[in-house]
C-alpha positions as CSV (number, residue, x, y, z in Angstrom):
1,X,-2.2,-21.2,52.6
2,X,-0.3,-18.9,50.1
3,X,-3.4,-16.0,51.0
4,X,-2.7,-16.8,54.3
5,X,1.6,-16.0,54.4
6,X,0.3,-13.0,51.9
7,X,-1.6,-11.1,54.6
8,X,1.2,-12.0,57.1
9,X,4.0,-10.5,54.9
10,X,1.8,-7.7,54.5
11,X,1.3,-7.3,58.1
12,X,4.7,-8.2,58.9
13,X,6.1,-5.3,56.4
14,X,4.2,-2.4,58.1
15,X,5.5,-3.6,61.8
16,X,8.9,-3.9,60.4
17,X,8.6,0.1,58.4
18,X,6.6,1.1,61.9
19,X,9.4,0.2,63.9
20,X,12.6,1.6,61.8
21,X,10.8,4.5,61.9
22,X,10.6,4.5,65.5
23,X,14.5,4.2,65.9
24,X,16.8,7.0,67.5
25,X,18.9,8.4,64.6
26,X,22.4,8.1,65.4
27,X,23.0,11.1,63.4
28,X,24.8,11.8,59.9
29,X,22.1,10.3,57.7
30,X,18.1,10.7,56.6
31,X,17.5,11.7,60.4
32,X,19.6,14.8,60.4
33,X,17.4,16.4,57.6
34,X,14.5,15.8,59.5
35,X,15.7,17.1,62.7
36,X,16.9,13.8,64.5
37,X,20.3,15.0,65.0
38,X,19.6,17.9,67.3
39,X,19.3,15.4,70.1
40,X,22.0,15.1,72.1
41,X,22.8,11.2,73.2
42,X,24.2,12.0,76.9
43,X,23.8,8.4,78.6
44,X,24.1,4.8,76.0
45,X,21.2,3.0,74.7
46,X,18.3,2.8,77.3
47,X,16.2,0.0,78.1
48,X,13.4,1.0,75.7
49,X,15.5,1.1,72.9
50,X,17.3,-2.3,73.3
51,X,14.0,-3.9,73.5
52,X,12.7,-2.0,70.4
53,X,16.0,-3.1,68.3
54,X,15.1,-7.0,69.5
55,X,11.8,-6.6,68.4
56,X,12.6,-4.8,65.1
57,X,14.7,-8.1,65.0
58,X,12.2,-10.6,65.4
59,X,10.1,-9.2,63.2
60,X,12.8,-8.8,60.5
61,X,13.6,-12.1,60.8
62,X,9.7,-13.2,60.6
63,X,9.5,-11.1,57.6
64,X,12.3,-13.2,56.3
65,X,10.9,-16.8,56.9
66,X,7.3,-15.5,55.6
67,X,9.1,-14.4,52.0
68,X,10.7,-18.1,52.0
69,X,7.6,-19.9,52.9
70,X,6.0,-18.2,49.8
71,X,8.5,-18.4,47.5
72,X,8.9,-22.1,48.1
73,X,4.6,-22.7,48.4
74,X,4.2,-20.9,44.9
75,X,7.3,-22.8,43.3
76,X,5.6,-26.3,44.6
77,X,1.9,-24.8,43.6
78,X,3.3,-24.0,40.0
């Protein structure tokens, strides 16, 4: 079981860097050095990018619950 919640945090952890990487950059940080902030943002968020903050969510929050599950399976194993 603890192999099992392993692979998913591992999984879990490239999703979650896949999709921060995948974010707009709102400008004045990492994203301006690597050319994010010559974008202009004429209209608010767009559709795409709501759904890709819920996902990014989700999986954050899966990401979360995996790191508790093995924490508490290798404190009971031990």
């Amino acid at each position: 079981m603890v192999i099992g919640f392993s692979i998913a945090l591992i999984v879990f952890s490239l999703l979650l860097m896949m999709l921060v990487l995948m974010h707009k950059g709102k400008g004045g940080g990492l994203s301006d050095m690597f050319g994010g902030g010559m974008q202009s943002s004429v209209g608010g968020s767009s559709v795409a990018e709501r759904n890709l903050d819920r996902i990014t969510i989700v999986i954050g929050l899966l990401w979360f619950a995996c790191i508790i599950t093995l924490g508490l399976l290798m404190k009971l194993d031990s």
